[in-house]
C-alpha positions in Angstrom: 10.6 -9.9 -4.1 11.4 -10.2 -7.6 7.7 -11.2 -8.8 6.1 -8.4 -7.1 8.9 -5.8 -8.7 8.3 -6.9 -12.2 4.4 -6.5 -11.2 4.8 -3.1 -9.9 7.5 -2.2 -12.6 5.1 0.3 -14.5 5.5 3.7 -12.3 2.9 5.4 -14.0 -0.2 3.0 -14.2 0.7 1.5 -10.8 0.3 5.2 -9.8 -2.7 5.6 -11.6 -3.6 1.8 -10.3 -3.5 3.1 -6.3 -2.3 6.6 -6.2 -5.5 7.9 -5.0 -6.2 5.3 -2.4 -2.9 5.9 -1.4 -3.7 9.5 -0.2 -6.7 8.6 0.9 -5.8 5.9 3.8 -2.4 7.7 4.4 -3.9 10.4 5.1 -6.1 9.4 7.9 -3.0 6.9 9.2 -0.7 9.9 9.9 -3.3 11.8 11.8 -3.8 8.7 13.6 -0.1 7.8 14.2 0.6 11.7 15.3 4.1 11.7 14.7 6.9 13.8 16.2 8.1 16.6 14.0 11.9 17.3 13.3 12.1 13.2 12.7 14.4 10.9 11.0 12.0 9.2 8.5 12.4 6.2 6.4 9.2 5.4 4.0 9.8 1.8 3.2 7.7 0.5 -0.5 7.4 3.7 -1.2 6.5 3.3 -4.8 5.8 6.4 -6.9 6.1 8.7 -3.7 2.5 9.6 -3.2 2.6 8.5 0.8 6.3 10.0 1.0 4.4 13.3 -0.6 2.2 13.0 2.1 4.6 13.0 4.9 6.8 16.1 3.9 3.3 18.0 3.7 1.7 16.8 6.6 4.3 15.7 9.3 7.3 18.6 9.3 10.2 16.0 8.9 13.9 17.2 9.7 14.6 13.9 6.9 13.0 11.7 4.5 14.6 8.7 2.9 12.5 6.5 0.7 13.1 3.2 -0.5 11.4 0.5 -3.0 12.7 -2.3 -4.9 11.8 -1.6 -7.7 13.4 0.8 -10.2 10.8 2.1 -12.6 9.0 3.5 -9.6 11.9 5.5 -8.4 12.9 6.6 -11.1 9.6 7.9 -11.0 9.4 9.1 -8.2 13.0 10.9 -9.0 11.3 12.9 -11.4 8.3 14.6 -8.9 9.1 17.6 -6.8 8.7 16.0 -3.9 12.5 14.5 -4.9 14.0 17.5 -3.7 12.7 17.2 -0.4 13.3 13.2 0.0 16.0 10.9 -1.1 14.7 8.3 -3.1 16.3 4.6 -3.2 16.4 1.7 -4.7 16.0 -1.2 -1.4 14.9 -4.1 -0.6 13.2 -4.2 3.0 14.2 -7.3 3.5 17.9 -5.9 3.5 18.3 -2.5 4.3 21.3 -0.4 3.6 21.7 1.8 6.4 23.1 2.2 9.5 21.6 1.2 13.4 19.4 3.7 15.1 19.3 6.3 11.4 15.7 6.9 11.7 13.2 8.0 14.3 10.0 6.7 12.4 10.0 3.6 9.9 7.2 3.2 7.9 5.4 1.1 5.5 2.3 1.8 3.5 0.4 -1.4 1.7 3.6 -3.5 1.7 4.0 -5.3 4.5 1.9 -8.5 3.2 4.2 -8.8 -0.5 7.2 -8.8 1.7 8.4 -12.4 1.7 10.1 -12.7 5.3 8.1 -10.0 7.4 10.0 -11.3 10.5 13.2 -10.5 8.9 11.9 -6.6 7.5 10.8 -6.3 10.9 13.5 -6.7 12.5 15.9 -4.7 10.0 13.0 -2.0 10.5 13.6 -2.2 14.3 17.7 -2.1 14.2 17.8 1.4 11.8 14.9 3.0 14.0 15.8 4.7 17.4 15.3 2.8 20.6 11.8 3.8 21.2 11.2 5.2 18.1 7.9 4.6 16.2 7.4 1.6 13.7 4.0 1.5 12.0 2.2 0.7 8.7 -1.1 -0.3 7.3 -2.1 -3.0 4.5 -5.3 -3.5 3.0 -7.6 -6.2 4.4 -7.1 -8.9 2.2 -8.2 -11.7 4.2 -11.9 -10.1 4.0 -11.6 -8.9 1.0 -12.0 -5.8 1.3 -9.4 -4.1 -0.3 -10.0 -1.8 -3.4 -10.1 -5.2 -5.9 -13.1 -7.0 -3.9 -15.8 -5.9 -6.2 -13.4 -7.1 -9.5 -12.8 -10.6 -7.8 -16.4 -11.2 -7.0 -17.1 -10.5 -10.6 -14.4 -12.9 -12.0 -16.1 -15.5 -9.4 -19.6 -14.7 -10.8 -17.6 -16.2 -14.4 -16.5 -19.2 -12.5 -13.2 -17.8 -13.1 -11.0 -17.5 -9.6 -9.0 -14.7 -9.2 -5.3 -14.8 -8.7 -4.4 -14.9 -5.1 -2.9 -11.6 -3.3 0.7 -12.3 -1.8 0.2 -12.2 2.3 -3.6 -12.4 2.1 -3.6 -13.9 5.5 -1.2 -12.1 6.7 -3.1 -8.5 6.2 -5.2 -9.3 8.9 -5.0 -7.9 12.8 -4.3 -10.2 14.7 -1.6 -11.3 12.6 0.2 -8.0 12.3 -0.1 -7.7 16.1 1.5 -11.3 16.4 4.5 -9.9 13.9 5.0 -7.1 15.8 5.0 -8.8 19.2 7.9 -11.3 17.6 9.8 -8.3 17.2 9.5 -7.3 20.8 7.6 -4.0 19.8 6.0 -2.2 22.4 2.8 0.0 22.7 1.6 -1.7 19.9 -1.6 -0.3 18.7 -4.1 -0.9 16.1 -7.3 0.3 14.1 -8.7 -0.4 11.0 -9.1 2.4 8.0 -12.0 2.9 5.8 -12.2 5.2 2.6 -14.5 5.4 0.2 -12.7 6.8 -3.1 -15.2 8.7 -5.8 -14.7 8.4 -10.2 -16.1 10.4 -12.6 -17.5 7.5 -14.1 -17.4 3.5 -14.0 -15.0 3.9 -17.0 -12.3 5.9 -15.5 -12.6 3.7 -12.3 -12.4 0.3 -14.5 -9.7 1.6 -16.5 -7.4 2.3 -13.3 -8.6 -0.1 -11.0 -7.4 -3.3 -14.1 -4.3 -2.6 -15.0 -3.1 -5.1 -18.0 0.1 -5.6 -16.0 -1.1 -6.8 -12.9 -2.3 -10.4 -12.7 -5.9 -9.9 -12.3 -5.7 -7.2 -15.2 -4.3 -9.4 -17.3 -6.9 -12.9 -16.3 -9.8 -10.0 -17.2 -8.0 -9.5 -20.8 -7.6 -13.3 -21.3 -11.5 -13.5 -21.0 -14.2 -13.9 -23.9 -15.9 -10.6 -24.6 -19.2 -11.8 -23.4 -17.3 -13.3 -20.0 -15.5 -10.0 -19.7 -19.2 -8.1 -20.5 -20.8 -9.9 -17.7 -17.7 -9.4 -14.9 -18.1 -5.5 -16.0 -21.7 -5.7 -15.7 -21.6 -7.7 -12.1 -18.9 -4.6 -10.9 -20.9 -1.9 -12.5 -24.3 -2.9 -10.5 -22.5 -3.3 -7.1 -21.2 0.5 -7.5 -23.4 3.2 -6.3 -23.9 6.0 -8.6 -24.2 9.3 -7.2 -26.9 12.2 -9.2 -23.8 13.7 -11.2 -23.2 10.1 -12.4 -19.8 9.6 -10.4 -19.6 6.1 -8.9 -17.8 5.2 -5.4 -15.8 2.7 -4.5 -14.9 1.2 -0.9 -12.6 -0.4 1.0 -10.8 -1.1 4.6 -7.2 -1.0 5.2 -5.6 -2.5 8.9 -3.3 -0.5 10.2 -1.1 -0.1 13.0 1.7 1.0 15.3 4.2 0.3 17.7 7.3 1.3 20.3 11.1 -0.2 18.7 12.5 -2.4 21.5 15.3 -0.4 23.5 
């Protein structure tokens, strides 16, 4: 996962980047998922913390261990309050460095998709999680392009310029997840989708976080001409709807889902 570390090694803009859609779908995922309390959690790609944050608030944990390749984020992450009430680590997923049956819930939120061998995190997420334990996480759907991006690609595309592609893009859909899971001899797999709608002051604070320089689409819009880049901001800003106060919304879907680990 070394390409998608050094693309997410900015804690701060990535945070700025998705921190707020973050809260947004995981919110409505752990309502859904309706965890036990008093669990063993592991939060797997957990970034900056923002969904960790969310489970010590919403879901009365007895644990919470956090992982995330990369180490600018948890270092990040290190430095919130929310540190002292989850042990952030530096992980890969693909890997992980724990011992059988640790956890009683496993989680992922938007990674599954940028994880190279999903088989093999699957089943490392299936040997630390209690027999019967819950497994679950959500990505954004990618393969429609729906995801919080869709309106910045179409506007590349209305350049003639074609956006860089997103790691998994197939993969983010249902019926693929489903197929994963059932590889892994989950059970009770369920699924839904997720749809948020996330509101900016303005179309320049939602442009300024949504292309960051460091990811590769941020840094395709830089490479533009000024008139180029003028007409992709344009083509964004008139797909937007602007509210009477002059705030803008944005939308987008996220796939999520949730299973049974195999006795």
């Amino acid at each position: 996962m070394a390409e998608d570390t050094q693309r997410f090694s900015d804690g701060t803009a990535y945070e700025q980047f998705m921190g707020r859609w973050t809260r947004a779908v995981g919110t409505i995922f752990l309502d859904w998922l309706a965890p036990p309390t008093d669990a063993r959690w592991l939060d797997i790609g957990c970034g900056t913390g923002v969904f960790t944050d969310l489970i010590v608030s919403t879901c009365s944990p007895a644990k919470v261990v956090a992982i995330d390749p990369s180490e600018p984020q948890i270092e990040l992450a290190r430095k919130k309050p929310i540190a002292q009430r989850a042990d952030f680590r530096v992980a890969d997923a693909q890997k992980l460095p724990f011992s059988d049956k640790a956890f009683d819930v496993v989680v992922s939120a938007l990674v599954i998709n940028f994880i190279p061998n999903r088989d093999q995190a699957l089943a490392e997420m299936c040997r630390v999680c209690h027999p019967g334990g819950v497994i679950a996480g959500y990505v954004w759907d990618f393969a429609a392009e729906l995801g919080p991006a869709s309106l910045i690609r179409a506007g590349l595309h209305h350049v003639g310029v074609k956006p860089p592609p997103v790691p998994g893009t197939e993969d983010s859909r249902l019926e693929v997840l489903t197929s994963l899971f059932a590889r892994g001899n989950l059970r009770d797999i369920a699924t839904r989708t997720v749809d948020v709608t996330i509101s900016f002051p303005d179309f320049n604070d939602f442009w300024r976080s949504q292309t960051p320089s460091y990811i590769p689409m941020g840094k395709m819009i830089e490479a533009l001409t000024q008139t180029d880049r003028e007409k992709v901001i344009e083509s964004v800003r008139a797909k937007l709807p602007v509210g009477p106060d002059g705030r803008i919304t944005c939308s987008a879907r996220a796939n999520a889902i949730n299973a049974r680990a195999p006795a």
